[in-house]
N, C-alpha and C positions, 0 to 999 in steps of 0.2 A: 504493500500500500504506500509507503515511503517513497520508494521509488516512482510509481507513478505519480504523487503529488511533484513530486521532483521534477518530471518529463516535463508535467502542466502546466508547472510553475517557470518551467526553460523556455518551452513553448510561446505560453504569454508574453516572456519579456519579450520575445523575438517579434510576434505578429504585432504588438502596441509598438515596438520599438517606431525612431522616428520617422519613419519611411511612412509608416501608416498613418501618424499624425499629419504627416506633412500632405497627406492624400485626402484626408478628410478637411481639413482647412483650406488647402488646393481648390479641392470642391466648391467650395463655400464661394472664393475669391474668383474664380473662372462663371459660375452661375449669378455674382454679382456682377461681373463685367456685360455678360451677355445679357441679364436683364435690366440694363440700364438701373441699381441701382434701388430694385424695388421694394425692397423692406424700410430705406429711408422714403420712396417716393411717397408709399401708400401705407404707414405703419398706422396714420390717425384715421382711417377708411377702416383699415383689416381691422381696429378694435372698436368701431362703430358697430361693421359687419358682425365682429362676435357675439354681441346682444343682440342683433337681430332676431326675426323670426321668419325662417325659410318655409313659404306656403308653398311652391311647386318645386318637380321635380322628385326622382324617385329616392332612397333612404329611409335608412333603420333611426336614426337619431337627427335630433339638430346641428344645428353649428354648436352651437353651446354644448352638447352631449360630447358632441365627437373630441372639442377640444378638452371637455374634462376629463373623458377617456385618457385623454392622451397626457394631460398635464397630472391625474391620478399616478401615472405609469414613470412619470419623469419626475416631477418632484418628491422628492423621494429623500435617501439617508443623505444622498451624494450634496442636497440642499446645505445637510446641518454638517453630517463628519466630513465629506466629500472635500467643501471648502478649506477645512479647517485642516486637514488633511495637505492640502497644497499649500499654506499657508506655511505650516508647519516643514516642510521642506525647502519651498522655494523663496518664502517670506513674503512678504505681504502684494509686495508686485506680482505676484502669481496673480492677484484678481482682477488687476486691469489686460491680463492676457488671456482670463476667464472671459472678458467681456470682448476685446478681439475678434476672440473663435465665435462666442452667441453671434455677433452682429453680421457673421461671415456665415455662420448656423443657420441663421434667419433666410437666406436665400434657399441655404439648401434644403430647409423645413418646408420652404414653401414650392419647391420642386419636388419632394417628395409628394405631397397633399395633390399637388397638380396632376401629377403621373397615375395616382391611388385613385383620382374618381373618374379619370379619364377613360383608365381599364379595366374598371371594377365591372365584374360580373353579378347574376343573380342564382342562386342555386335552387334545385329543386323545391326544395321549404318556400319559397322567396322572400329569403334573407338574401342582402349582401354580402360578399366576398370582394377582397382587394386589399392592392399590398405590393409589395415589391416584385411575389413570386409571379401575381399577374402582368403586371407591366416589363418585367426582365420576358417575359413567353411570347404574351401577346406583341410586344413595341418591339423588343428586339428577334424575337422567333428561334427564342433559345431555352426552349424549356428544362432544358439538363440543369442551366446554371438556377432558374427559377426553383426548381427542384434542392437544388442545395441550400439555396436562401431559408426555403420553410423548413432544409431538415435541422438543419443548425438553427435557426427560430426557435422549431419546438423544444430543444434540445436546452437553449439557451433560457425560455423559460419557467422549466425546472428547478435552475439554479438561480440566475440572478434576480427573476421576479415569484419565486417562489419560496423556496430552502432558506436561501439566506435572509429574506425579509421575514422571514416568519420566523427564525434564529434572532435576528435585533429586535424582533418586537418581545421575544421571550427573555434576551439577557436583561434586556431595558426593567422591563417589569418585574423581572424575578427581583434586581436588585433593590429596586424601590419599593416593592410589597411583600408582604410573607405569603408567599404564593408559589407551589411547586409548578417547576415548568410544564410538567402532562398537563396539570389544570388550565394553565396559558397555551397550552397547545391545543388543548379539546376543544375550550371555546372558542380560540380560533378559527381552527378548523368549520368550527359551526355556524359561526357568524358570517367565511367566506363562502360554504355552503346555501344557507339562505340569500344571498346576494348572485353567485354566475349560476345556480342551477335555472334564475328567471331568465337568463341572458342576456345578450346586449341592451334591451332596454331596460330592465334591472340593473344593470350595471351603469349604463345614464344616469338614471334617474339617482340612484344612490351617491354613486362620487359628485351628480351637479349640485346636490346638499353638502357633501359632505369635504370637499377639496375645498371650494373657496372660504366656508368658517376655520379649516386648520389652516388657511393659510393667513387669514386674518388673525388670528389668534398669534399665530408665532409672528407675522408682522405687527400687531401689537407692541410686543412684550421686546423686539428690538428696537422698534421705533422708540420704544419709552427707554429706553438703554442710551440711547444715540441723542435723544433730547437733554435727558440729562447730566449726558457728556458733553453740551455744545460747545464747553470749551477749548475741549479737544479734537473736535471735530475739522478741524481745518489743518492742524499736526495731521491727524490719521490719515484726512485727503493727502496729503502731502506727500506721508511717508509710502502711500500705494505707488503715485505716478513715479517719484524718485528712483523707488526703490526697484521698480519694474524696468526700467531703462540702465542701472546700474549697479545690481546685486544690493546683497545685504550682508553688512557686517555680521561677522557673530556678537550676541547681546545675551544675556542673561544664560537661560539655560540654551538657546538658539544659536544652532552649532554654526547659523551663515550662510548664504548662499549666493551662486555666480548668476547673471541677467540668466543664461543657459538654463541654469537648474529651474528660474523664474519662467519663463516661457514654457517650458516641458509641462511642469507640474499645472502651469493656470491651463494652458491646451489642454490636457488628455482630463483633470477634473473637471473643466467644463463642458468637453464633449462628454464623459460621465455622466454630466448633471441633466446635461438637456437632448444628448442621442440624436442630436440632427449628423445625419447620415449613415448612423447604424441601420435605419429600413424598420425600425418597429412601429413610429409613432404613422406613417401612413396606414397602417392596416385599419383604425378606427378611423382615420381621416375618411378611407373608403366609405364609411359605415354614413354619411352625413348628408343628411335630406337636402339635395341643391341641384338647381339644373345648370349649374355653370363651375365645370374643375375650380377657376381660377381664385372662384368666393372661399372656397372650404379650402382654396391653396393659403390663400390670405389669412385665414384663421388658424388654422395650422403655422402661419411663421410669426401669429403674438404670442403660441405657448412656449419658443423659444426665449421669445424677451420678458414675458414671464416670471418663467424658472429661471434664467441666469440673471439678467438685468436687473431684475429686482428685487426676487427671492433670495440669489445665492451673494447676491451685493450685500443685503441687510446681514447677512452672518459675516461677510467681507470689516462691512464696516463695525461690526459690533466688538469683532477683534481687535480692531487697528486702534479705536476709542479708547477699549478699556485697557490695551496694550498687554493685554497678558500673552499676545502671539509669543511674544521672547521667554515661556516659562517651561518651555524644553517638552510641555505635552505634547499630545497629536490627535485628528480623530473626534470623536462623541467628549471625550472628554476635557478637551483644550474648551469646544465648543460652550461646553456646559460650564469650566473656569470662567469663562466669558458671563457669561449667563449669572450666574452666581452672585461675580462680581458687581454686576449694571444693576442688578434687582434685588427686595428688600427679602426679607428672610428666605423661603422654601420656595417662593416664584421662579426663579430662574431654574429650579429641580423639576419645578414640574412641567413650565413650560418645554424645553427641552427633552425630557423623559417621554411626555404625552406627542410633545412633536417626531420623535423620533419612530413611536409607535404607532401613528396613526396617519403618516408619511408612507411607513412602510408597508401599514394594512391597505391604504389604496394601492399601490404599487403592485401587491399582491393580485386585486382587481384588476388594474387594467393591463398588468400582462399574464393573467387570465384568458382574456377577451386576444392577445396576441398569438400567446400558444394556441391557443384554439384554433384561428385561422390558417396556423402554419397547417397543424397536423391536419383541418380539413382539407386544404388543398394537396396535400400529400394522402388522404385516404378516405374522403367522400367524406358527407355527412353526416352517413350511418351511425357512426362509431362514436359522436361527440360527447353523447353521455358519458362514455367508460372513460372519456379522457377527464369530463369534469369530474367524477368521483377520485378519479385517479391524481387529480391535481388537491382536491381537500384531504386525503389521506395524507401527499407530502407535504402541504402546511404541516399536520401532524407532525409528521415526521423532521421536518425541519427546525420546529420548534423545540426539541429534546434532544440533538445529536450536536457535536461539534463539527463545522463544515469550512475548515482551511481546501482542503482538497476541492468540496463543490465551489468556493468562490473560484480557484484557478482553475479549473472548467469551464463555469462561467465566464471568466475572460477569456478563454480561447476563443468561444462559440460567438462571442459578442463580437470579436475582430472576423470570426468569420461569417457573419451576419452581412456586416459592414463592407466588405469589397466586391461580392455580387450585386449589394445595393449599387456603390458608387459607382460601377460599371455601368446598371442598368442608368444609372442619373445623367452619367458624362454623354454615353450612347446617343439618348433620346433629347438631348439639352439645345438641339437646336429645333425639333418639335413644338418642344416646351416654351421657346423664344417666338416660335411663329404664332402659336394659339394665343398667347399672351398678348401679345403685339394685337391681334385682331379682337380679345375681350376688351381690355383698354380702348381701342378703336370705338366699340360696340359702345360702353358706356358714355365717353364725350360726347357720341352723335345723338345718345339718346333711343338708341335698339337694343338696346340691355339696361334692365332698372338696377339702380345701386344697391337697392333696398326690395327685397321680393315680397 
């Protein structure tokens, strides 16, 4: 068993190594060139469009579902430890290279979206289906590689949105309650039970409650951190921009870091955070009641800005404020030093404990709703049942085992997620350029309503 964690763990460094970063940012920079720019053009439209209400047009969910599907799936640990995490190695510059990649993420999120309703199918049931697997088959007429996409999907959902969040929801809570973890496993297991056996609108309906109050809550409780820091707050802006262009001394327990090590760490944590161009987040984008790709493309590239811009900022800045990045932790726990520090007694324990677990129980949802589409496009829709029992059984089981070995699994499966997708992206990216070019068209003239 050693040995293979070993292999996984070799493996990982090699497929994240920088060649793949540099593919996935690549990405980003090439589909902002080519569409003129469009996540700045049309960023105050795309988040108009997200409250909308999409009346025509075929779909399982709304705009608003499909992006809390999708922002359920990505806001997530990588929000709270993810940051703190690169913070902790690359020092504080890591975040303004976090935000770099989103706003270069943002193009390709919305390429993604655009591609996913473009070739979305309807299955026998008449549910939706779409995703990478179909746009890699149908756009490029290469089903082998589509094929791989959902096998490594499903594969990947297991681990990274399944085993492991169901593990941090149980370490989180073992530690702060007298509670055995089978106990924290069973009702978990029950609670995600009652939730994907109603399916995709089930699963709407529940994260479009239940994402935007956690994420207000945890934006609460740093915003009141960062107010009450305002004196430091323009130090802490400081030491981000400075310190991202010119490394970091070592300070306190904070062993130091080279601009290199700052760029590595704020890249691959905030592709972590927000998965624009891993191929996951299109498969619910599929799922969005619209008669025009381009709307539910647009929606799809504000859950990038989102989750990094604004979600993984407020942990950026809660650190930099109360300056305990320099106290040699890393992770849930540097996060929650933070925490502790900004707020007055047990508030920052719990903020952060609750956030960490109820982050990860969406997360569990909405790739859920991912694994499932892999495996159905790999084995018809017969069989989706035994896949969702089979996925509330490994919450169980994720929640009571220790899972070194399933995370470096999961990061192989994620890197090879992520290069079928970019293939099918770069492929079809002048497509993508023409149909865009003609909705925009559509809209000025007044043949496409902005607002349906």
């Amino acid at each position: 068993m050693n040995a293979i964690n070993q292999f996984l763990a070799d493996l990982s460094s090699i497929l994240w190594g920088p060649w793949l970063l540099v593919l996935l940012v690549g990405t980003g920079i090439w589909l902002t060139i080519l569409l003129k720019g469009i996540q700045f053009r049309l960023l105050p439209y795309a988040l108009r469009l997200t409250f909308s209400r999409e009346r025509t047009g075929k779909g399982d969910v709304s705009h608003f579902g499909a992006l809390m599907i999708s922002l359920a799936a990505t806001i997530g640990v990588g929000n709270i430890a993810g940051v703190a995490t690169a913070v902790a190695a690359g020092g504080p510059g890591a975040v303004v290279w976090m935000w770099v990649t989103a706003l270069f993420g943002m193009a390709t999120k919305y390429a993604e979206g655009f591609l996913a309703v473009r070739y979305r199918q309807v299955n026998p049931k008449g549910e939706i289906c779409g995703g990478p697997m179909y746009y890699i088959e149908t756009g490029l007429g290469w089903k082998w590689l589509g094929v791989c996409f959902a096998l490594f999907g499903a594969l990947a959902a297991f681990g990274i949105g399944n085993m492991v969040q169901a593990n941090t929801i149980s370490v989180a809570l073992a530690d702060m309650l007298p509670v055995d973890k089978v106990w924290i496993g069973l009702a978990l297991a029950g609670l995600t039970g009652l939730v994907i056996l109603g399916g995709i609108r089930r699963i709407a309906d529940v994260v479009s409650f239940f994402v935007p109050i956690m994420v207000l809550v945890y934006f609460g409780g740093s915003l009141f951190i960062i107010l009450t820091h305002l004196e430091e707050l323009p130090a802490g802006l400081v030491v981000l921009f400075e310190q991202a262009m010119s490394g970091t001394a070592a300070s306190g327990g904070f062993a130091g870091a080279t601009v290199a090590q700052a760029i590595q760490w704020g890249v691959a944590r905030g592709l972590f955070s927000n998965e624009a161009g891993l191929g996951s987040a299109p498969i619910a984008a599929a799922a969005a009641k619209t008669n025009q790709p381009a709307k539910q493309a647009l929606v799809s590239m504000t859950g990038t800005f989102l989750d990094t811009i604004i979600v993984c900022s407020l942990t950026g800045l809660v650190l930099s404020t109360t300056g305990v990045w320099t106290s040699g932790e890393t992770g849930v726990a540097l996060t929650l030093q933070a925490f502790n520090a900004g707020l007055p007694g047990q508030w920052g324990q719990w903020i952060v404990t609750l956030g960490v677990a109820t982050f990860a129980f969406s997360t569990i949802l909405g790739w859920s709703y991912y694994g499932e589409k892999c495996f159905e496009y790999l084995t018809g829709e017969g069989y989706i049942r035994y896949y969702r029992v089979a996925w509330i059984i490994f919450v169980f089981v994720g929640a009571v085992v220790k899972l070194e070995l399933v995370w470096n699994f999961s990061d192989v499966m994620n890197a090879l997620m992520a290069i079928p997708n970019l293939i099918g992206l770069i492929g079809l990216s002048f497509l993508l350029r023409r149909e865009t070019k003609a909705f925009e068209k559509g809209v000025r003239e007044g043949t496409i309503h902005r607002f349906d």
